[in-house]
GUROTI-443636 format. One line per 10 residues: number of its first residue (from 1); their letters; for each residue x, y, z negated of C-alpha. Coordinates in steps of 0.05 Angstrom, whole numbers. Example, Ala and Ser with C-alpha at 12.3 -4.5 7.8 and 13.67 -1.06 7.14 Angstrom:
BEGIN
1 = AS = 246:-90:-156  273:-21:-143
***
This chain:
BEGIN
1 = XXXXXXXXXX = 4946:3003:-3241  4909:3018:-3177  4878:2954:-3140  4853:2956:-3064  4801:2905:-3049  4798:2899:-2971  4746:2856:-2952  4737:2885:-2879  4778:2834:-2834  4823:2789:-2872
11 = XXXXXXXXXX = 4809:2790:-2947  4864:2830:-2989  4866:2843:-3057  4928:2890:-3080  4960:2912:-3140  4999:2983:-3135  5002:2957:-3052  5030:2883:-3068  4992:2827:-3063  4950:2816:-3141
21 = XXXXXXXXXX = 4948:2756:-3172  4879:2734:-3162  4898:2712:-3094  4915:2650:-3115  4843:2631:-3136  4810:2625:-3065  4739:2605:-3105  4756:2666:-3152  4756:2707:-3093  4698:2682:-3071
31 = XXXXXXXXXX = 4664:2703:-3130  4680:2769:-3127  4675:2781:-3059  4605:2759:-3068  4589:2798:-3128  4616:2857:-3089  4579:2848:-3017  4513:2835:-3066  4526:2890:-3109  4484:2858:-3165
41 = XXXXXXXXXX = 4485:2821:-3223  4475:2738:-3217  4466:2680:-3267  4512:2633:-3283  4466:2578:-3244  4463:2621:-3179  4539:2626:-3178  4558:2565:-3191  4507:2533:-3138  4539:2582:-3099
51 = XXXXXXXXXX = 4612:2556:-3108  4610:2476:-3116  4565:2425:-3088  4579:2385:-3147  4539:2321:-3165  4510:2349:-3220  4495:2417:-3251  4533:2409:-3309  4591:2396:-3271  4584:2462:-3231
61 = XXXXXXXXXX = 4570:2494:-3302  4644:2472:-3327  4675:2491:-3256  4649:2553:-3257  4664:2572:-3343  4746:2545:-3320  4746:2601:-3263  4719:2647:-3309  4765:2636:-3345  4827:2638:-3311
71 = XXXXXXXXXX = 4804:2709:-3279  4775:2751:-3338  4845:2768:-3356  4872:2786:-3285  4807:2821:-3263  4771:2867:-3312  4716:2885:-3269  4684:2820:-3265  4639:2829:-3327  4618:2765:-3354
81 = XXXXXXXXXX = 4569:2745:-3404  4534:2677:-3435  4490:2677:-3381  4512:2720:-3321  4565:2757:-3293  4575:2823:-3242  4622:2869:-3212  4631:2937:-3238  4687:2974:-3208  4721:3029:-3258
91 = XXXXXXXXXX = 4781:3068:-3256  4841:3066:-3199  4797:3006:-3159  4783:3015:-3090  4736:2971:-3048  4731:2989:-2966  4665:2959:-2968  4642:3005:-3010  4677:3064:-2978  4644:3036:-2911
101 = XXXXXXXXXX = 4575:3033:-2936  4567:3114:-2963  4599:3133:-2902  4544:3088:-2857  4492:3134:-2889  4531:3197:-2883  4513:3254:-2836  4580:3266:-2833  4616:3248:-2768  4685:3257:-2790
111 = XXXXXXXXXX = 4671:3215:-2854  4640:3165:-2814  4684:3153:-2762  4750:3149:-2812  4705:3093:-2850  4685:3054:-2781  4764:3049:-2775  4759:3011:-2835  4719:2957:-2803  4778:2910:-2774
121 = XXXXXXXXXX = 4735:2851:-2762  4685:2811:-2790  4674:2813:-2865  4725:2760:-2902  4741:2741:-2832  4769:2671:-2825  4758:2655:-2905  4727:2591:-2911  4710:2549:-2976  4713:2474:-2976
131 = XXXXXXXXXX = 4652:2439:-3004  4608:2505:-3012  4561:2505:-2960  4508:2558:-2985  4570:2606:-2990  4584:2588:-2928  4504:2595:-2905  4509:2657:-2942  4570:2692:-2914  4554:2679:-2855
141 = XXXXXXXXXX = 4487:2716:-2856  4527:2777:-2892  4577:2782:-2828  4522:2791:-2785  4486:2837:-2816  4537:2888:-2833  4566:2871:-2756  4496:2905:-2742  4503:2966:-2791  4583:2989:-2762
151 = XXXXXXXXXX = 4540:2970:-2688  4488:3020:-2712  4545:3068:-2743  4588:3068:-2670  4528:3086:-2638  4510:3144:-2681  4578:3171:-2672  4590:3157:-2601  4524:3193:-2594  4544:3257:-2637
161 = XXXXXXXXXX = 4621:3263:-2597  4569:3263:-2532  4519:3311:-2555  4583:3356:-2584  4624:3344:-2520  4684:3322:-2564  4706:3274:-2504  4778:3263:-2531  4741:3231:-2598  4691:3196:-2566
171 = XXXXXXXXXX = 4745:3157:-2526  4778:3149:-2598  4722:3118:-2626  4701:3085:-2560  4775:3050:-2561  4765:3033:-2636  4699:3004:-2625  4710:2960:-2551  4773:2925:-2601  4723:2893:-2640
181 = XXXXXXXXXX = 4693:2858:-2588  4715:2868:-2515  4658:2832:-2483  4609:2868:-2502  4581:2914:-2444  4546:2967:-2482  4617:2985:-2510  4647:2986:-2445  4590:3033:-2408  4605:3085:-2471
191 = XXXXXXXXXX = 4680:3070:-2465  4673:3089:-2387  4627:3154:-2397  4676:3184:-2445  4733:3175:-2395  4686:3207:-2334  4673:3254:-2378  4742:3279:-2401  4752:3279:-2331  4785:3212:-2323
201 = XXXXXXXXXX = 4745:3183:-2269  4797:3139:-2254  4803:3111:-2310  4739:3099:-2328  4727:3062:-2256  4797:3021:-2279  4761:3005:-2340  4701:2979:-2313  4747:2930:-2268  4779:2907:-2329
211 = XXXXXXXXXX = 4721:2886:-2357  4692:2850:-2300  4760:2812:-2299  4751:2796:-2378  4673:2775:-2360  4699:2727:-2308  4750:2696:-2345  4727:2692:-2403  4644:2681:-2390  4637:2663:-2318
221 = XXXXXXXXXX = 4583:2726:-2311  4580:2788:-2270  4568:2844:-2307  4502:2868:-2325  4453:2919:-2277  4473:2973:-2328  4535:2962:-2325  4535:2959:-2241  4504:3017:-2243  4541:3065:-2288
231 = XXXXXXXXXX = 4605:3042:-2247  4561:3070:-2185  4548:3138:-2210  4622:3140:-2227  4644:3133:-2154  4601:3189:-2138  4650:3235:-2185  4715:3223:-2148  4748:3274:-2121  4730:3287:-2044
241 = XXXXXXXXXX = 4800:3276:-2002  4835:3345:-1984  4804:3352:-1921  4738:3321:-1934  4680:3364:-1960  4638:3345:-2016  4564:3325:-2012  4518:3362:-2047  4502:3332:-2120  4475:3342:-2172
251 = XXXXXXXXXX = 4506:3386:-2226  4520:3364:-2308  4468:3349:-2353  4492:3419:-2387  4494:3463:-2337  4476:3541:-2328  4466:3557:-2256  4402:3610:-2245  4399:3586:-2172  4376:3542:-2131
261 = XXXXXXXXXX = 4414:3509:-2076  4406:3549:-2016  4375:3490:-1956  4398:3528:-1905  4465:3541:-1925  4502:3543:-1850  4585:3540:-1841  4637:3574:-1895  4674:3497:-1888  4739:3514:-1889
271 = XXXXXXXXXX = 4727:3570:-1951  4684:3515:-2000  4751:3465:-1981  4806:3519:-1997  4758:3524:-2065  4766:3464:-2081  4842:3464:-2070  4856:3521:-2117  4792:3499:-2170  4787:3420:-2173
281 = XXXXXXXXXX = 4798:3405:-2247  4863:3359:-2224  4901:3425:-2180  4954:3456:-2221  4944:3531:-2255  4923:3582:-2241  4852:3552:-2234  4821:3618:-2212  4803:3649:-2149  4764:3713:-2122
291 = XXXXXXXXXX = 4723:3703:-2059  4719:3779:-2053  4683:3821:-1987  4641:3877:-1973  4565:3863:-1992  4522:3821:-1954  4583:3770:-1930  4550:3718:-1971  4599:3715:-2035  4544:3690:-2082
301 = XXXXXXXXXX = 4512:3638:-2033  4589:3615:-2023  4596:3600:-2100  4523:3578:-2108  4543:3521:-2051  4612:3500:-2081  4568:3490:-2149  4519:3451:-2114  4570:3408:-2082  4644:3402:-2137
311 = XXXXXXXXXX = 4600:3410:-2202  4593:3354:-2212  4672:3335:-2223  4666:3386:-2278  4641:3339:-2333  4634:3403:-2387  4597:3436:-2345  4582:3495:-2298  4559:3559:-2324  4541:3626:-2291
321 = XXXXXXXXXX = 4561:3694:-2310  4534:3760:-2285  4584:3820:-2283  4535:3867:-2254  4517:3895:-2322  4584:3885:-2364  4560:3915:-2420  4519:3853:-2430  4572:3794:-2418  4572:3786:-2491
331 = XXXXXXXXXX = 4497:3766:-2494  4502:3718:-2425  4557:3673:-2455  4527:3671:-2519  4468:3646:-2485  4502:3590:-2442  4533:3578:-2506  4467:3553:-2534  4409:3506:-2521  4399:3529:-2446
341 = XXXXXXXXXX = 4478:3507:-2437  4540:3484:-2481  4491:3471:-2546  4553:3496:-2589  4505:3525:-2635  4417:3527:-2661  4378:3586:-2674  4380:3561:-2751  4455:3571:-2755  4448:3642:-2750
351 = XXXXXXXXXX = 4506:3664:-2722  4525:3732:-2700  4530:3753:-2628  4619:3758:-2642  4608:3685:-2671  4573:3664:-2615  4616:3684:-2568  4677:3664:-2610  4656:3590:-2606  4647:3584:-2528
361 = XXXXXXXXXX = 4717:3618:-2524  4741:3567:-2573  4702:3508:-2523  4735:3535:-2456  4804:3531:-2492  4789:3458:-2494  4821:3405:-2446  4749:3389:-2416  4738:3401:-2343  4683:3460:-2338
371 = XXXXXXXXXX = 4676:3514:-2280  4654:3587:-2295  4629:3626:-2243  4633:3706:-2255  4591:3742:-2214  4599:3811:-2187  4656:3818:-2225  4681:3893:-2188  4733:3904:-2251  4802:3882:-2270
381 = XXXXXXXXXX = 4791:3899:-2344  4732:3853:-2361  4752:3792:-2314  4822:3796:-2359  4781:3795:-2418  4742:3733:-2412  4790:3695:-2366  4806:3627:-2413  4876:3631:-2427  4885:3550:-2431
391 = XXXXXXXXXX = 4847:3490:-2424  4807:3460:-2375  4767:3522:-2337  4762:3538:-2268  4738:3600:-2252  4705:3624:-2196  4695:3701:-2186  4656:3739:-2136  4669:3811:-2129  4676:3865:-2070
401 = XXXXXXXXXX = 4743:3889:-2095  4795:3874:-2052  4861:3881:-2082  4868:3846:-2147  4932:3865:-2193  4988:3812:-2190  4996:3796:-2257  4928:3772:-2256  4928:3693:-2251  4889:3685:-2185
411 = XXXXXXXXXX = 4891:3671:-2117  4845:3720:-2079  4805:3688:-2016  4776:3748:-1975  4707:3727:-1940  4695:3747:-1874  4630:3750:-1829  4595:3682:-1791  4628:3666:-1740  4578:3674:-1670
421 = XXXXXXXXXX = 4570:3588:-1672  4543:3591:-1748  4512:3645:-1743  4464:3621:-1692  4457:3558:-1723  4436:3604:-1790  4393:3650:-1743  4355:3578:-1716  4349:3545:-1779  4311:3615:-1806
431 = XXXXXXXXXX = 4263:3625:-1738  4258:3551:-1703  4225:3588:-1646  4289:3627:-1631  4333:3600:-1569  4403:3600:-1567  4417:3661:-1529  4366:3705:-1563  4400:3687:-1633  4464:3704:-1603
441 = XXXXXXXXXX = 4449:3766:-1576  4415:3786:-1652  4473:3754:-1686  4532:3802:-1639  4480:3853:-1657  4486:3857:-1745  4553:3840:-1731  4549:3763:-1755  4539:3785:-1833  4505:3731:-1869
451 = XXXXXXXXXX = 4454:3778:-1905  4430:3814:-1845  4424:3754:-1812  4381:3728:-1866  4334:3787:-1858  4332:3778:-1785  4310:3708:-1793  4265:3720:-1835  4228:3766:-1804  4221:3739:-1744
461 = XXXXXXXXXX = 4195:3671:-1777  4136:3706:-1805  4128:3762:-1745  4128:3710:-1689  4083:3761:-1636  4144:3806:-1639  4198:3779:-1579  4263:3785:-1587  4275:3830:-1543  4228:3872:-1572
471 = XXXXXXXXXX = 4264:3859:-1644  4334:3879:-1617  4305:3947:-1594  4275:3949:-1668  4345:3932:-1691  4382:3987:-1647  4336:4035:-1665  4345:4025:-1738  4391:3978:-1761  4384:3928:-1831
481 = X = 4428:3955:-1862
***
């Protein structure tokens, strides 16, 4: 015979998955459900104390020696002798308190999170004994403090779906956790970051109204400044309308971008918006476009900005990926696929470089939001090799070639020059000193192309004796580039 004791929630005790017999003893399953919470063995006077608030101790005595009695032959595991008695479970017997309890001390988050679903509600919750006050003292005192340890155990697991970007769990667990007790705000703020970051902004903003409905009602309170205040940073991650362009922000926590934002970054609106369009983690596939040109048009600036300003509605990330040595792409995404990025994997696993890269492949097939960026990509071959095949990547490639096959799933955005309006405005930001009509004049000059406009700038910043008149006979004499 197999028995189930389920002490998590409602009290259950089952035979082969019916209801056992010792049900019908409520004090009977008191006892046991207190040798089994204590794990130890009592005396006969400690139990029976327990049990009765009798008017005298022999009374208890003969209370307890009936019980006894009536559940020795329906429960073997209660071992009994002339002075005390225990719980030893042997055999087909199951306890979920028990199951619970390994798995609270388990590093195991699998193991831990399939024994948290155990936890239903309050230990024996709702059992009550007439007439025993200490076991009702006592009980009491044994809710709260394993309502502390499954507290402790959610946390430990919310925090190992975060740091392993298993979003989809988290939320699980988050779910799980928020059932047990919907008012409590610290659930709700880890409920809400899963969500933003699975992508579901939305909902996580839908869940934070929720639960300042449920605090009204059922409290009378606003929710707390933490809670305010993650519900702030979430409005910062929704999605820009189609024609409005995003502010710059800052990127994920995870991140691999080898650049800093570029502060005088001038025009290329309407490109970063038709980005977004094609790239946004919520745009149907294909989820990759070129921004391809001759060199010097800017292309890497261009993604560096759109980074800077839609990274941040990539919750899993953005990471950067240099083509202009392709023998080496193996080593770069096995780096972003470490500590300096994804943290897939430590130095003490000691993987090799193929299982490396084979786990960040296996993470961009996931459903997680994350942008790639692949830099100076000039061949069809290795952008077809590490182009995701499913999941949640965008990628963003930079290349000069300018006809890309059409099996390749990609919408190509060729880049073309300043125009003469941003170009000054790029010129002026560079040199302050430079007037309008002098930057124009240099700008028609190089032809409006970002890079030799930079150089220009630049140059005349630091070389402020030289005119620029005197620069644009420098320039015609021999050009930047």
């Amino acid at each position: 015979m197999t028995r189930q004791y389920t002490l998590l929630g409602k009290l259950a005790i089952a035979d082969n998955g019916r209801s056992s017999a010792i049900m019908n003893y409520k004090k009977g399953c008191a006892l046991l459900a207190y040798l089994i919470v204590t794990r130890q063995t009592h005396s006969r006077e400690v139990v029976a104390d327990l049990l009765w608030e009798a008017t005298s101790t022999a009374k208890a005595f003969h209370s307890l020696r009936t019980l006894l009695y009536k559940l020795r032959p329906l429960a073997s595991e209660l071992v009994v002798n002339a002075k005390q008695v225990s719980f030893q479970a042997a055999g087909e017997i199951t306890v979920d308190l028990y199951t619970l309890a390994a798995a609270l001390s388990s590093p195991d988050s699998a193991e831990l999170d399939a024994a948290l679903a155990l936890y239903k509600g309050d230990l024996l919750d709702g059992f009550f004994l007439d007439n025993a006050p200490r076991f009702g003292e006592w009980l009491l005192l044994a809710r709260e403090q394993l309502r502390q340890r499954v507290w402790a155990g959610y946390r430990r697991l919310c925090a190992a779906y975060a740091a392993a970007h298993e979003w989809p769990k988290g939320i699980a667990a988050a779910h799980r956790w928020l059932q047990l007790d919907n008012l409590d705000e610290e659930i709700q703020r880890q409920l809400m970051q899963f969500l933003a970051a699975n992508g579901q902004v939305e909902a996580a903003l839908a869940q934070y109204e929720r639960c300042c409905q449920l605090l009204e009602q059922e409290l009378g309170v606003e929710p707390e400044a933490a809670t305010t205040a993650a519900a702030a940073q979430l409005q910062q991650l929704l999605l820009p309308a189609a024609d409005q362009l995003a502010e710059p922000g800052p990127l994920p926590a995870c991140s691999y971008l080898p650049y800093h934002r570029n502060r005088v970054f001038t025009g290329r609106a309407a490109y970063l918006k038709q980005l977004a369009e094609v790239l946004l983690p919520e745009t149907v596939l294909p989820k990759t476009a070129v921004i391809s040109g001759m060199g010097g048009l800017g292309k890497t600036q261009l993604a560096v900005e759109y980074a800077y300003r839609y990274g941040r509605y990539y919750s899993g990330g953005v990471y950067w990926i240099s083509f202009a040595e392709e023998e080496n792409v193996s080593e770069v995404i096995a780096g972003i696929g470490g500590s300096r990025g994804m943290k897939l994997y430590q130095p003490a696993d000691k993987l090799t470089l193929a299982e490396q890269v084979a786990r960040v492949q296996a993470a961009w097939q996931e459903s997680v939001p994350r942008l790639l960026i692949f830099d100076n990509c000039e061949n069809e071959l290795p952008a077809a090799a590490w182009l995701p095949v499913s999941g949640g990547c965008s990628v963003l490639i930079t290349s000069r070639r300018g006809h890309w096959s059409p099996e390749m799933p990609l919408q190509e955005i060729p880049l073309s020059t300043l125009s003469i309006t941003e170009s000054v405005t790029f010129l002026q930001q560079l040199a302050g000193h430079l007037s309008s009509l002098a930057a124009k004049t240099i700008a028609k000059e190089v032809g409006s192309l970002p890079l030799a406009l930079q150089l220009a700038g630049h140059y005349l910043a630091r070389q402020k004796q030289v005119s620029p008149q005197d620069y644009l006979v420098q320039l015609r004499e021999e050009p930047l580039l």
